[in-house]
N, C-alpha and C positions, 0 to 999 in steps of 0.2 A: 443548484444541483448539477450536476456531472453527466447527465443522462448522455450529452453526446457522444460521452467517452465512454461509454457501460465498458468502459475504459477500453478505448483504444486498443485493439489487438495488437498491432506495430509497436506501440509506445509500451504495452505489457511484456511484447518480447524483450522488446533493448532497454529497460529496468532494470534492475535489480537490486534487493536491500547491500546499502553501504556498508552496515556492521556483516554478514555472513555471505553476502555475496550472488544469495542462490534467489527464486524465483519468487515475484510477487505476485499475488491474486486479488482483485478486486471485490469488495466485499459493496455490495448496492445498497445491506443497510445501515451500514456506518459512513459511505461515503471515503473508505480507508483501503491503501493498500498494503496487504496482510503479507508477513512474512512467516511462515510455519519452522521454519529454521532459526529466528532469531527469537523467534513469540515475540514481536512488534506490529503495531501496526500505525501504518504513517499515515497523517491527515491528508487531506485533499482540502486545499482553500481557494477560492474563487478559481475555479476548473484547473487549480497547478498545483500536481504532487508535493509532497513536503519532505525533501527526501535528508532528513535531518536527525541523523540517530537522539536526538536531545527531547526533538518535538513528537517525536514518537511516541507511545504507551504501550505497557508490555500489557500482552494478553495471556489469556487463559486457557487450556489444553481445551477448554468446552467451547471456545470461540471458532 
């Protein structure tokens, strides 16, 4: 789990999703960081973002 990062504030700032650019949110119950601009959301594997448009899964407007 990722708890030390309840994601990094620092490392949330200087992020950003690859495909649109704009701001990620850390979501605690998926362990993913959430892009609202691209409807992605990128895994988190052994405490390292997965900042890989490919390995990402698109979400849902309800997400």
């Amino acid at each position: 789990m990722i708890n030390y990062l309840i994601m990094d504030k620092y490392l949330l700032d200087i992020l950003v999703c690859p495909k649109s650019g704009g701001k990620l949110n850390y979501s605690k119950e998926t362990n993913e960081l959430i892009s609202k601009d691209s409807k992605l959301a990128y895994p988190i594997r052994d405490n390292i973002p997965v900042m890989l448009i490919q390995e990402a899964r698109e979400i849902t407007i309800d997400e």
